[in-house]
Biotite code that builds the C-alpha atoms (Angstrom):
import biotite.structure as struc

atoms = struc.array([
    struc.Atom([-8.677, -44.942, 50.184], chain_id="A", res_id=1, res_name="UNK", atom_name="CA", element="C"),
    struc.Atom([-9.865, -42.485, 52.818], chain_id="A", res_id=2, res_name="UNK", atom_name="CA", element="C"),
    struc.Atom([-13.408, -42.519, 51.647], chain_id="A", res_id=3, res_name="UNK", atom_name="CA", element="C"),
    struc.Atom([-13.745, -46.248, 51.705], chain_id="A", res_id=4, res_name="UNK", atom_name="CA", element="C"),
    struc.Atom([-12.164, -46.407, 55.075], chain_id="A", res_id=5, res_name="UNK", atom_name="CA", element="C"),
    struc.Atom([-14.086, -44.083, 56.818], chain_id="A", res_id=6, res_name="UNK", atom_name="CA", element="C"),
    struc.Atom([-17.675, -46.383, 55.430], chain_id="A", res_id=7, res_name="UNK", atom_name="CA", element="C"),
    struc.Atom([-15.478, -49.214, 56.597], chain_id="A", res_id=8, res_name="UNK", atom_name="CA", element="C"),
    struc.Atom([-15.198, -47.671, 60.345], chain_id="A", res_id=9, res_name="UNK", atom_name="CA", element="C"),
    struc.Atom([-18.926, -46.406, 60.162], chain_id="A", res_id=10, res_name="UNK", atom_name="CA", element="C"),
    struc.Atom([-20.169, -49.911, 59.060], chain_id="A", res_id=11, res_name="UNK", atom_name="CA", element="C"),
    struc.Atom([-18.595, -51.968, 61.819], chain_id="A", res_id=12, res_name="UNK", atom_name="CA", element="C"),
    struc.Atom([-17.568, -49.996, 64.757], chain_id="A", res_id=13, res_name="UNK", atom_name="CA", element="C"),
    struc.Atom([-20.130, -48.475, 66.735], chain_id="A", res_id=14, res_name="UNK", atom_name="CA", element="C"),
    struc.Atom([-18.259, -46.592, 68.765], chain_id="A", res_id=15, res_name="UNK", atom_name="CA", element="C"),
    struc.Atom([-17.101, -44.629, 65.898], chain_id="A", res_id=16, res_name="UNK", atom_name="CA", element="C"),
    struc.Atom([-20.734, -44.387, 64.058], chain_id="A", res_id=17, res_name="UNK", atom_name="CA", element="C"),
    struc.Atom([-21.871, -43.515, 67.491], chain_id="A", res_id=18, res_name="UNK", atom_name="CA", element="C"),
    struc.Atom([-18.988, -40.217, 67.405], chain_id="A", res_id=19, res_name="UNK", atom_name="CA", element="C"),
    struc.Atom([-19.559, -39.864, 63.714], chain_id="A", res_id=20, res_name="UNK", atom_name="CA", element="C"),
    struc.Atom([-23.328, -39.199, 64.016], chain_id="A", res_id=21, res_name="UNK", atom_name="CA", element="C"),
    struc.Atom([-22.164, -36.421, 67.280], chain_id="A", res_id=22, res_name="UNK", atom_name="CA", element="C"),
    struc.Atom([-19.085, -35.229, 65.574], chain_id="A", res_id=23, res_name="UNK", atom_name="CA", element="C"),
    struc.Atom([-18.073, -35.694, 62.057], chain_id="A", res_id=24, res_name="UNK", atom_name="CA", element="C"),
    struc.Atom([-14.930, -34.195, 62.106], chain_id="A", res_id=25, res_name="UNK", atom_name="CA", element="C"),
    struc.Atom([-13.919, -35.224, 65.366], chain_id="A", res_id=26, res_name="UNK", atom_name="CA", element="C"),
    struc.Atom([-14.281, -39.150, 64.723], chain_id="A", res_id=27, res_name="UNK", atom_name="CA", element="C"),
    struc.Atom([-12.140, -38.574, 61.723], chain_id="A", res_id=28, res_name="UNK", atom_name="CA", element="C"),
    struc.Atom([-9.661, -36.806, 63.640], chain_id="A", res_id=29, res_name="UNK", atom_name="CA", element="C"),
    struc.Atom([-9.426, -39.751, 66.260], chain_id="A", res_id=30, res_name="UNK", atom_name="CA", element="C"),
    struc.Atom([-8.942, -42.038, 63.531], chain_id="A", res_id=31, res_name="UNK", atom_name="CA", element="C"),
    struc.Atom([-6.108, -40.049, 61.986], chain_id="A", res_id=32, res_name="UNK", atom_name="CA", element="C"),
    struc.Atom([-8.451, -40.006, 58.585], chain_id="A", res_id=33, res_name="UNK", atom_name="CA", element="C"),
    struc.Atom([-8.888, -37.560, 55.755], chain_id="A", res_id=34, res_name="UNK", atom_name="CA", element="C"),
    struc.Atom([-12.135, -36.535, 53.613], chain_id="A", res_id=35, res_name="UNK", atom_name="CA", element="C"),
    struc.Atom([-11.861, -34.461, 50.734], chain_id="A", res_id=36, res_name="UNK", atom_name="CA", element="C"),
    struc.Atom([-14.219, -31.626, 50.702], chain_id="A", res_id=37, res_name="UNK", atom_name="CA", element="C"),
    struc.Atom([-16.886, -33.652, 48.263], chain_id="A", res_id=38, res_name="UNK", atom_name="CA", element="C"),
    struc.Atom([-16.240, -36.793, 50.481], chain_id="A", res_id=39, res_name="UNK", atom_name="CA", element="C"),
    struc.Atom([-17.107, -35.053, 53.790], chain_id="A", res_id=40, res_name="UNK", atom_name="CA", element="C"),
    struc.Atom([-20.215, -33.640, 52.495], chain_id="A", res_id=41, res_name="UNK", atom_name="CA", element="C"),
    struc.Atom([-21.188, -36.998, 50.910], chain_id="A", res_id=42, res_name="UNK", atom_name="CA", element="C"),
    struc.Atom([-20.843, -39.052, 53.219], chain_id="A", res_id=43, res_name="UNK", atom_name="CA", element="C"),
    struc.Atom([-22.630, -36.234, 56.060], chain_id="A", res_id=44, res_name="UNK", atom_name="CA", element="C"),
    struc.Atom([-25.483, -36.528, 54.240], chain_id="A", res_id=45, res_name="UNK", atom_name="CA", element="C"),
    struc.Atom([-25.564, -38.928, 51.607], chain_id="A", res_id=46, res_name="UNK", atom_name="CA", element="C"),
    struc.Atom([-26.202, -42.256, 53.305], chain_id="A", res_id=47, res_name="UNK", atom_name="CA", element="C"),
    struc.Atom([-28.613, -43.386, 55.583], chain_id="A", res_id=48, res_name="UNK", atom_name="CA", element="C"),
    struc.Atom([-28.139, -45.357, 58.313], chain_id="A", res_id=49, res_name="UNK", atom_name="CA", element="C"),
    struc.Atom([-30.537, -48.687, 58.149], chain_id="A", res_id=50, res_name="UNK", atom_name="CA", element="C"),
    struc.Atom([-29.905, -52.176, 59.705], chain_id="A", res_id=51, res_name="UNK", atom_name="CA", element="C"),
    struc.Atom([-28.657, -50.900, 63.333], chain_id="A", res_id=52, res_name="UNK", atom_name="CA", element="C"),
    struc.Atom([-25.613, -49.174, 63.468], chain_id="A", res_id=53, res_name="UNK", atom_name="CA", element="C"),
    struc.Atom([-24.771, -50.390, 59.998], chain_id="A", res_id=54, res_name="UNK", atom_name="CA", element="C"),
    struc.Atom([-24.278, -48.388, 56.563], chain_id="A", res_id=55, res_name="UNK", atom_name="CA", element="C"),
    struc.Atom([-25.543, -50.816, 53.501], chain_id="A", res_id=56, res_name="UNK", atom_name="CA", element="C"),
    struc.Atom([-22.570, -50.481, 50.503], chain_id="A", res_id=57, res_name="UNK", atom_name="CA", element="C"),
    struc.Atom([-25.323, -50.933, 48.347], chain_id="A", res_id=58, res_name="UNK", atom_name="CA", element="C"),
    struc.Atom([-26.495, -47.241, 49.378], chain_id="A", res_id=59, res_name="UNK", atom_name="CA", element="C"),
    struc.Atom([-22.775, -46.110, 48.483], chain_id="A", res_id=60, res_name="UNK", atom_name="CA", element="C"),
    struc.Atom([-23.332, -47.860, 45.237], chain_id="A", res_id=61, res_name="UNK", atom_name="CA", element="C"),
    struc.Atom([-26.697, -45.651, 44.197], chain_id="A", res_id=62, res_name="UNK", atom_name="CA", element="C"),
    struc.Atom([-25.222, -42.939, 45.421], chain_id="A", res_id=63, res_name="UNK", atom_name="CA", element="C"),
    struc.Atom([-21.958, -42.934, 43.504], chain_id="A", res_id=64, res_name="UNK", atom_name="CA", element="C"),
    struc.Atom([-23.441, -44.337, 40.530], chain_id="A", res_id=65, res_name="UNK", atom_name="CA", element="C"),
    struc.Atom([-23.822, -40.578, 38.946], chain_id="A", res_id=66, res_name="UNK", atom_name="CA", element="C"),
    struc.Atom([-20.249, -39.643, 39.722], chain_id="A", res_id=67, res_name="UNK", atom_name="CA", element="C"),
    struc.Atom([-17.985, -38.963, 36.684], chain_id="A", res_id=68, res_name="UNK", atom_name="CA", element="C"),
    struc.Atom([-14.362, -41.102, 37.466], chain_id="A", res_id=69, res_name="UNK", atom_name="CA", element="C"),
])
């Protein structure tokens, strides 16, 4: 639930994208949220940030779409 969280955060709360894009691990931290390893590095440099300050799901979507659940 972490993972989906975290896009949540990035997607509508600019003052966390804004410490995300500065400090990863320290907007996590201030949120009290976890990332996995594989989560961390996806989402640090897996999706691109397009309309503003907003991450599109559909991104997450491509992206995860070669992941083996």
């Amino acid at each position: 639930m972490s993972l989906a969280q975290v896009v949540y955060n990035i997607s509508t709360d600019s003052d966390f994208a804004a410490h995300w894009s500065r400090d990863p691990e320290g907007a996590l931290k201030n949120k009290g949220l976890k990332l996995s390893r594989e989560e961390f590095a996806f989402l640090s440099t897996g999706l691109s940030r397009t309309e503003g300050d907003k991450v599109r799901l559909s991104d997450l979507a491509v992206k995860a779409s070669g992941w083996a659940f």
